[in-house]
mmCIF file of the N, C-alpha and C atoms, coordinates in Angstrom:
data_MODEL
# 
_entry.id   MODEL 
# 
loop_
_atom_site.group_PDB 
_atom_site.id 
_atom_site.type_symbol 
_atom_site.label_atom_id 
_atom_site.label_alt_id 
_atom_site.label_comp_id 
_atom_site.label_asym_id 
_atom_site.label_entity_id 
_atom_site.label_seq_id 
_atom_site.pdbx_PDB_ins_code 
_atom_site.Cartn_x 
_atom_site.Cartn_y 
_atom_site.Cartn_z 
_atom_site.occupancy 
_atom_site.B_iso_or_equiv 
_atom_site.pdbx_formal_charge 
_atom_site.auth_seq_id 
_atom_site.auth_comp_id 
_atom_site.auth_asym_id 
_atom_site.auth_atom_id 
_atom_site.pdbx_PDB_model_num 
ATOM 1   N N  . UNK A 1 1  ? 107.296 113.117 140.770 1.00 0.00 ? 1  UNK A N  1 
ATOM 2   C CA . UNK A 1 1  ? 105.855 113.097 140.912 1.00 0.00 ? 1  UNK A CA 1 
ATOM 3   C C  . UNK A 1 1  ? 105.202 114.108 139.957 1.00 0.00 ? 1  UNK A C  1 
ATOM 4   N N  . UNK A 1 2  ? 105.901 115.503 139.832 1.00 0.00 ? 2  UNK A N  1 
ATOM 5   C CA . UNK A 1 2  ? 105.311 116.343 138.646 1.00 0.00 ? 2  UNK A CA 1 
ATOM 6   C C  . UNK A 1 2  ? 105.433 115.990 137.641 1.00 0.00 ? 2  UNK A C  1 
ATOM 7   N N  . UNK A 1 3  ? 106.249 115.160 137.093 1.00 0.00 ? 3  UNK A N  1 
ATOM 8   C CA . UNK A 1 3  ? 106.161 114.762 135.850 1.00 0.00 ? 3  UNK A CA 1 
ATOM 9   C C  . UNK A 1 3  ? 105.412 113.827 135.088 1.00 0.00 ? 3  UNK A C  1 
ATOM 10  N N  . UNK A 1 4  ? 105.202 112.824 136.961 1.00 0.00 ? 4  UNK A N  1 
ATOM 11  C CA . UNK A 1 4  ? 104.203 112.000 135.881 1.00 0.00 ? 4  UNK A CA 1 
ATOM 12  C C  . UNK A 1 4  ? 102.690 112.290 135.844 1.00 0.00 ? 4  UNK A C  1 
ATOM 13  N N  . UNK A 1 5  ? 102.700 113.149 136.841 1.00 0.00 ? 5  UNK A N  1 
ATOM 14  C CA . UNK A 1 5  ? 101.172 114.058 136.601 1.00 0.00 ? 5  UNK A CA 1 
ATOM 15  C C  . UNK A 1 5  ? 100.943 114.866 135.225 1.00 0.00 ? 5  UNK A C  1 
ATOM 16  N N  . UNK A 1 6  ? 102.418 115.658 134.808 1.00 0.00 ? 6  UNK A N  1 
ATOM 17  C CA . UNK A 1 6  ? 102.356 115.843 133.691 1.00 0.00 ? 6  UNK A CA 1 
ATOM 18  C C  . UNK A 1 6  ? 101.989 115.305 132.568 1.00 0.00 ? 6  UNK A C  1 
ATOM 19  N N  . UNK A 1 7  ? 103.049 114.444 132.590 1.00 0.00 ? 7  UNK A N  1 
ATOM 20  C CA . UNK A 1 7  ? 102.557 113.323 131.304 1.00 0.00 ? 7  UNK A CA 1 
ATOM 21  C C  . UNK A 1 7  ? 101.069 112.433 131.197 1.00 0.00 ? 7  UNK A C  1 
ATOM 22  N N  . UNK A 1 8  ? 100.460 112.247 133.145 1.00 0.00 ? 8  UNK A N  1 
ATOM 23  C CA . UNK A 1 8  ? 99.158  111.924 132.657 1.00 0.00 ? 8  UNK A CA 1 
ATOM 24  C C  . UNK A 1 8  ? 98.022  112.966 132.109 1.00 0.00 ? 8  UNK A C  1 
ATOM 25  N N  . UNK A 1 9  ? 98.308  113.612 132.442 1.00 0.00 ? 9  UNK A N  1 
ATOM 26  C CA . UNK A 1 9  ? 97.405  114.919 131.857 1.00 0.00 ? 9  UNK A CA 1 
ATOM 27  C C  . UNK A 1 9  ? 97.478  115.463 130.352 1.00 0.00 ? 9  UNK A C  1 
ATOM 28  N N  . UNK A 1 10 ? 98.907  115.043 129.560 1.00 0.00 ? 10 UNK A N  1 
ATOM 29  C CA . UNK A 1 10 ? 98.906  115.406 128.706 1.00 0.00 ? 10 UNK A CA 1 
ATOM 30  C C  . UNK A 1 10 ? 98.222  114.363 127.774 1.00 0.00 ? 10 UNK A C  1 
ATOM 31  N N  . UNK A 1 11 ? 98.453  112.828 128.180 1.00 0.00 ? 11 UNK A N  1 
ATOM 32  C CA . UNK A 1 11 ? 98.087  111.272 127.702 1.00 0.00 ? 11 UNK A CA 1 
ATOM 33  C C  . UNK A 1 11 ? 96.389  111.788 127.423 1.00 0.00 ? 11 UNK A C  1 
ATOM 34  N N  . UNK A 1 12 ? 95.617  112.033 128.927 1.00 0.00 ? 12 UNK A N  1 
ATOM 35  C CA . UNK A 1 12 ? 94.517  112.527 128.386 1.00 0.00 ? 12 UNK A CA 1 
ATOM 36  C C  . UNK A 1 12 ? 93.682  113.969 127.529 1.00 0.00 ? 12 UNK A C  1 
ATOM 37  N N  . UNK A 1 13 ? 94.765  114.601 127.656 1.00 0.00 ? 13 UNK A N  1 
ATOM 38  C CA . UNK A 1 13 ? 94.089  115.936 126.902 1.00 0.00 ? 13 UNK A CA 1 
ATOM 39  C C  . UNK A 1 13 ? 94.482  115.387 125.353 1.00 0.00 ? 13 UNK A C  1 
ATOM 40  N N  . UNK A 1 14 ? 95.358  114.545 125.170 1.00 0.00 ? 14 UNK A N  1 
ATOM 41  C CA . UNK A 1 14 ? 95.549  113.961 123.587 1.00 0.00 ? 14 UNK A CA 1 
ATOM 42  C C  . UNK A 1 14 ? 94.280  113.139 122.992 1.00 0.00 ? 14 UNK A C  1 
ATOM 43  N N  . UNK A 1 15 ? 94.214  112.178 124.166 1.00 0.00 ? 15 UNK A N  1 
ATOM 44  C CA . UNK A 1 15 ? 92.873  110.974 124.052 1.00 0.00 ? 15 UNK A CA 1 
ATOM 45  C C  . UNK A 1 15 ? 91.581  111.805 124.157 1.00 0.00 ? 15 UNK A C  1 
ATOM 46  N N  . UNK A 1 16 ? 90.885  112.927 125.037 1.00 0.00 ? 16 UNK A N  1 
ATOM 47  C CA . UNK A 1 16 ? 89.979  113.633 124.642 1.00 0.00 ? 16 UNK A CA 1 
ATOM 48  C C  . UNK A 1 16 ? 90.023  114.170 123.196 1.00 0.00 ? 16 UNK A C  1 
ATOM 49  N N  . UNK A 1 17 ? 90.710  114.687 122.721 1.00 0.00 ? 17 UNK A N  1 
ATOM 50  C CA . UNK A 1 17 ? 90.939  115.562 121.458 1.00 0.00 ? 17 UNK A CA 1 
ATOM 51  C C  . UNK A 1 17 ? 90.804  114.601 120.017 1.00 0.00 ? 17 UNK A C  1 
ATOM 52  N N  . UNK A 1 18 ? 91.491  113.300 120.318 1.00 0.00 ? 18 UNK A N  1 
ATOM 53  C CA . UNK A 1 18 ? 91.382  111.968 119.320 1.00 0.00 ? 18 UNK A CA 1 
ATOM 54  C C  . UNK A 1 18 ? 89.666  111.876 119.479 1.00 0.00 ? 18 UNK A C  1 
ATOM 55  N N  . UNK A 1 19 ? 89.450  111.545 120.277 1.00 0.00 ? 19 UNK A N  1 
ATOM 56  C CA . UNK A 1 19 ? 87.733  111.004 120.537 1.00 0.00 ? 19 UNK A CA 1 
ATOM 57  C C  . UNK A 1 19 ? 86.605  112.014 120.104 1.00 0.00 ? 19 UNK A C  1 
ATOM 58  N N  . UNK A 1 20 ? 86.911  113.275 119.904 1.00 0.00 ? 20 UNK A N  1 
ATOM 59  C CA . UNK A 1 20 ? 86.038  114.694 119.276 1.00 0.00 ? 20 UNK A CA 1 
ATOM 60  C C  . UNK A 1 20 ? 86.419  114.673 118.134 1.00 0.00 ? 20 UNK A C  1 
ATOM 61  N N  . UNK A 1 21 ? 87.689  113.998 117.552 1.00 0.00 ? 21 UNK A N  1 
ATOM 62  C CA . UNK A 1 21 ? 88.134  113.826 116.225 1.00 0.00 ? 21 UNK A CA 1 
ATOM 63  C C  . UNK A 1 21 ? 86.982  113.109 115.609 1.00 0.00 ? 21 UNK A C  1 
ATOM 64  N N  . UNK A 1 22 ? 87.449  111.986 116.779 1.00 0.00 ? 22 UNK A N  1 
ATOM 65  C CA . UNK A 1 22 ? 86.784  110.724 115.590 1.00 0.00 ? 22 UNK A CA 1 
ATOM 66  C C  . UNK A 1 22 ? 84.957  111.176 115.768 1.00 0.00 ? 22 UNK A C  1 
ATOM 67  N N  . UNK A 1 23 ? 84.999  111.068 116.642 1.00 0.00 ? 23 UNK A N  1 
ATOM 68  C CA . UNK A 1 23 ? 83.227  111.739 116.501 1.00 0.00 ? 23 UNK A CA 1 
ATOM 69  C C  . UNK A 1 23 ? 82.827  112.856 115.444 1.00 0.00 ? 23 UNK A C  1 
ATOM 70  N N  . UNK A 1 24 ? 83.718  113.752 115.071 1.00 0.00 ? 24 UNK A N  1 
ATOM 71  C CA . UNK A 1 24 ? 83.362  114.626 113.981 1.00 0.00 ? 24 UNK A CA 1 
ATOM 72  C C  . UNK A 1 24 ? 83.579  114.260 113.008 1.00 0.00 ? 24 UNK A C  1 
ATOM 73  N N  . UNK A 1 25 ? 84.343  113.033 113.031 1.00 0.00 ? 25 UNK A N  1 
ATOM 74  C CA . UNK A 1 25 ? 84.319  112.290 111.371 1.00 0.00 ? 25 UNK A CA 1 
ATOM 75  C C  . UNK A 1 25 ? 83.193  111.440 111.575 1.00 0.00 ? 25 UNK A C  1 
ATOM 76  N N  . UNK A 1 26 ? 82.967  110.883 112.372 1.00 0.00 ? 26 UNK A N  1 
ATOM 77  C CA . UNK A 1 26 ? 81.835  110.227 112.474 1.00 0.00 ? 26 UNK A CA 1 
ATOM 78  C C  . UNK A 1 26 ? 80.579  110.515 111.952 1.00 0.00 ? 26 UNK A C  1 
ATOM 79  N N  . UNK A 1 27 ? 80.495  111.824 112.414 1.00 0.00 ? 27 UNK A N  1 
ATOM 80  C CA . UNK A 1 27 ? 79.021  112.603 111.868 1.00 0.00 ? 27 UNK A CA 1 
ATOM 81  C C  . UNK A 1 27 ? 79.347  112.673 110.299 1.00 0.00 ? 27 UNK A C  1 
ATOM 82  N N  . UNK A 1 28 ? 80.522  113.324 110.209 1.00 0.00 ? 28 UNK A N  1 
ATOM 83  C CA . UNK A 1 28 ? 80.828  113.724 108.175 1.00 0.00 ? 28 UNK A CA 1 
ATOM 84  C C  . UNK A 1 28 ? 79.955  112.394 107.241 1.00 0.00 ? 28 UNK A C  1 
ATOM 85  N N  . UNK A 1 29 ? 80.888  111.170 107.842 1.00 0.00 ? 29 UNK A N  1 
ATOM 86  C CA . UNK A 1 29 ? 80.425  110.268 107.505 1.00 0.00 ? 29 UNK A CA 1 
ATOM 87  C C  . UNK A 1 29 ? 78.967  110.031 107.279 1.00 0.00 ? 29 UNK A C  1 
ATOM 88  N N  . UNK A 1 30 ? 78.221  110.020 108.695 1.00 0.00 ? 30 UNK A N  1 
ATOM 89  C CA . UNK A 1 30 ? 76.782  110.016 108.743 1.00 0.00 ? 30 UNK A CA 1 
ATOM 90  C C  . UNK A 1 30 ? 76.216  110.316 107.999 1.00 0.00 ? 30 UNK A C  1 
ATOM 91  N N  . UNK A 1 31 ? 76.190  111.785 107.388 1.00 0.00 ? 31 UNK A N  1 
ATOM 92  C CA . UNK A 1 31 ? 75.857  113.137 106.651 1.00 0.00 ? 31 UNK A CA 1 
ATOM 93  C C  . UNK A 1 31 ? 75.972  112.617 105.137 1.00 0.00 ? 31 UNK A C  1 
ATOM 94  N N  . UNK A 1 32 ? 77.277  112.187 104.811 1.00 0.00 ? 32 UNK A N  1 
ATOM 95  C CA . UNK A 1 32 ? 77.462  111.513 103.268 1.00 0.00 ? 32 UNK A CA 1 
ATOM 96  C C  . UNK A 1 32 ? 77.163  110.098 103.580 1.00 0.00 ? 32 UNK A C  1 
ATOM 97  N N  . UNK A 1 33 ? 76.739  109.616 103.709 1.00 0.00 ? 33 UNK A N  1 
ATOM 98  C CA . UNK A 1 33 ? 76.218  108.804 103.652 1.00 0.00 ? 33 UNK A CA 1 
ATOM 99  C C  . UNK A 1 33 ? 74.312  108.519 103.326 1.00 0.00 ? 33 UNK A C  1 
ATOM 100 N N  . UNK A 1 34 ? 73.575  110.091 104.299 1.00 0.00 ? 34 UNK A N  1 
ATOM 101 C CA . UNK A 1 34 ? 72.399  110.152 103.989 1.00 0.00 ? 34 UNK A CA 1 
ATOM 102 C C  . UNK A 1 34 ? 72.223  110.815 102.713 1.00 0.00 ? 34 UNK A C  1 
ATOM 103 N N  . UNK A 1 35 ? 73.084  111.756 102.498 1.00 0.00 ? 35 UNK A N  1 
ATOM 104 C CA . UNK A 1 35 ? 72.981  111.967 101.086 1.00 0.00 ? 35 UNK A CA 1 
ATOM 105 C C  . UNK A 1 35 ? 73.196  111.113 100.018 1.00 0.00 ? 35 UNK A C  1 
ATOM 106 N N  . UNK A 1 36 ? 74.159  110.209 100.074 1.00 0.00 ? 36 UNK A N  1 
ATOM 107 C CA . UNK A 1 36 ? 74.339  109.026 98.998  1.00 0.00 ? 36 UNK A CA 1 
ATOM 108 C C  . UNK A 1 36 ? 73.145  108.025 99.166  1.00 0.00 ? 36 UNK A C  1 
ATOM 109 N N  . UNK A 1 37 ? 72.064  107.758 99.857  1.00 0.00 ? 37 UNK A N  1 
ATOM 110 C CA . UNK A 1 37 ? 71.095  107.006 100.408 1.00 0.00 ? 37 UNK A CA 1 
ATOM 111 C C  . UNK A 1 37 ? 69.955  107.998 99.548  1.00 0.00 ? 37 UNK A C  1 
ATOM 112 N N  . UNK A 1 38 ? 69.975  109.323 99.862  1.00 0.00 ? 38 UNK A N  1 
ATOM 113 C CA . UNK A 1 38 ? 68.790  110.365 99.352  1.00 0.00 ? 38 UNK A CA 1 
ATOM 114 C C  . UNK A 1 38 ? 68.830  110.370 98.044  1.00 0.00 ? 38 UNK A C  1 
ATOM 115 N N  . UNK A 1 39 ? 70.139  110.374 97.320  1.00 0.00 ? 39 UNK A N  1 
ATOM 116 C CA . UNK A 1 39 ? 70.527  109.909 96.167  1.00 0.00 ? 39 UNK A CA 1 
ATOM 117 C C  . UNK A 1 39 ? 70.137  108.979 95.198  1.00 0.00 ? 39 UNK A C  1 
ATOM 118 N N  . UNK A 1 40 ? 69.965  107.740 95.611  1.00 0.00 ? 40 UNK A N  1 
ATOM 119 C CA . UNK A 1 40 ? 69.425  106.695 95.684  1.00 0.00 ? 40 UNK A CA 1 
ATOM 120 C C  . UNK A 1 40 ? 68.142  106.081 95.751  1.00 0.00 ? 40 UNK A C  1 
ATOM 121 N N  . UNK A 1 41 ? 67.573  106.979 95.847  1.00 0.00 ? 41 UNK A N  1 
ATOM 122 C CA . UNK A 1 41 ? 65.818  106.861 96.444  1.00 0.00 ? 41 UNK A CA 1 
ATOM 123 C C  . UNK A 1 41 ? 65.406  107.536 95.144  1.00 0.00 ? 41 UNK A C  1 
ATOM 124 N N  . UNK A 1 42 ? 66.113  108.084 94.605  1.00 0.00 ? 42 UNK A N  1 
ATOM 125 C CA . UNK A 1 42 ? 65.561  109.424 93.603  1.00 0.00 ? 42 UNK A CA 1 
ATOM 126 C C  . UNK A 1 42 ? 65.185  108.326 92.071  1.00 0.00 ? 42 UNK A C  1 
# 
């Protein structure tokens, strides 16, 4: 039983940490992207 509490806890502290990943690439993205757009306007 401890173990598989273990392993679910670890399943999600991995999947939180992936999902703040991808959201902070997300924004990078965002960011170059308004600049390549601001770029563009010029």
């Amino acid at each position: 039983m401890k173990t598989i509490v273990y392993l679910l806890t670890l399943a999600l502290a991995l999947a939180l940490s992936g999902c703040n990943t991808m959201r902070g690439l997300g924004q990078d993205l965002q960011k170059a992207g308004e600049k390549i757009e601001g770029a563009a306007k010029k």
